[in-house]
N, C-alpha and C positions, 0 to 999 in steps of 0.2 A: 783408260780404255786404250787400250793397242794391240795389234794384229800382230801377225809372226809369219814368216815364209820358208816353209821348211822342204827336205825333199820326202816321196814317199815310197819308198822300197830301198833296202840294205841287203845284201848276202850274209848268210849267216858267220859267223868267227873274223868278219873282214873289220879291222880298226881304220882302216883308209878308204877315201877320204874320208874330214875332218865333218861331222854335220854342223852348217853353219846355219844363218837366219839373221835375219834383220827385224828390228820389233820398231812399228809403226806407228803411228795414229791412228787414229776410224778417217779422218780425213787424206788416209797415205804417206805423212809427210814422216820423215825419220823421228825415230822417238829420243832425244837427249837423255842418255841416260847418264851421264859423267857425275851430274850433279844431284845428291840427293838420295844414290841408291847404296846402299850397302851391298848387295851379293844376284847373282843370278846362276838358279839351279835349274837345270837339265833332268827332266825326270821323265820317265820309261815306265810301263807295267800297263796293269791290267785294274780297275776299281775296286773298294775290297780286297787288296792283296798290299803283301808289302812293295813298295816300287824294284823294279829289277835292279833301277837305275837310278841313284838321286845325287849330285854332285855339281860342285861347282861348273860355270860354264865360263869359261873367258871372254871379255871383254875383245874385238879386233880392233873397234872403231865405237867407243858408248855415246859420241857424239853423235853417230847414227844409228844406233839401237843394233850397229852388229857385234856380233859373237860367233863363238865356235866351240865343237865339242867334240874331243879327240877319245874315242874308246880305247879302255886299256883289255890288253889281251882275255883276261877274266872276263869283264864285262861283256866283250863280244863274243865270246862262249855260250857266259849266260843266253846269250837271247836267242829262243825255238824259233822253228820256221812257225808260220801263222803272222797273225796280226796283235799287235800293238799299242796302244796310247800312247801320246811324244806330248808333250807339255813343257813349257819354262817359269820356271815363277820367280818374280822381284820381289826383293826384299828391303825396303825402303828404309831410310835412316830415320822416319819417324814410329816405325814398326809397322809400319803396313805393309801387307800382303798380298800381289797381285797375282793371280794366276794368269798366264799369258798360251793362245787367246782365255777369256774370261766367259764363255759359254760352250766351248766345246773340245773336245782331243782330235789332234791328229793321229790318223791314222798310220802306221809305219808296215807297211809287209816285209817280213825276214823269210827271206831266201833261201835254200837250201843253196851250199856252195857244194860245186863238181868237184 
């Protein structure tokens, strides 16, 4: 069980900044991810659809559950102005599969860039 702290609005085609997040506990405390996890992926879209977005996310700090995720110019194209789902999902070295958070999507608004 762990929580995620993300931000909520991007402009659209912008790769910078990096979207980062730290993945919690239910009790707050940083989540250890160093040990035990295989992968954590960064995923974008809409339910029902294929993800806009699904790809590795980097580790900055896995002893405190943070990460970051750097758009490549493609990716930030893909994404229309409207709204979003933003999700990360672990992938644990025993094969389990966490959706993070695990009952609901962030929302992301994209922006129309001037």
């Amino acid at each position: 069980m762990h929580l995620l702290v993300m931000l909520g609005q991007r402009k659209r085609t912008a790769t910078e900044p990096p979207f980062t997040g730290q993945i919690t506990e239910l009790d707050g405390s940083p989540a250890n991810l160093s040990v035990g996890v295989t992968s954590l992926s960064f995923r974008v879209g809409t339910p029902g659809q294929t993800p806009i977005i699904s790809n590795p996310a980097t580790f900055t700090d896995a002893t405190l559950g943070e990460w970051e995720y750097v758009l490549t110019t493609p990716e930030a194209a893909a994404l229309t102005v409207g709204v979003v789902l933003v999700h990360v999902v672990i992938l644990y070295d025993s094969g389990l599969v966490e959706p993070v958070p695990f009952d609901h999507y962030f929302q992301l608004e994209i922006l129309e860039m001037l």
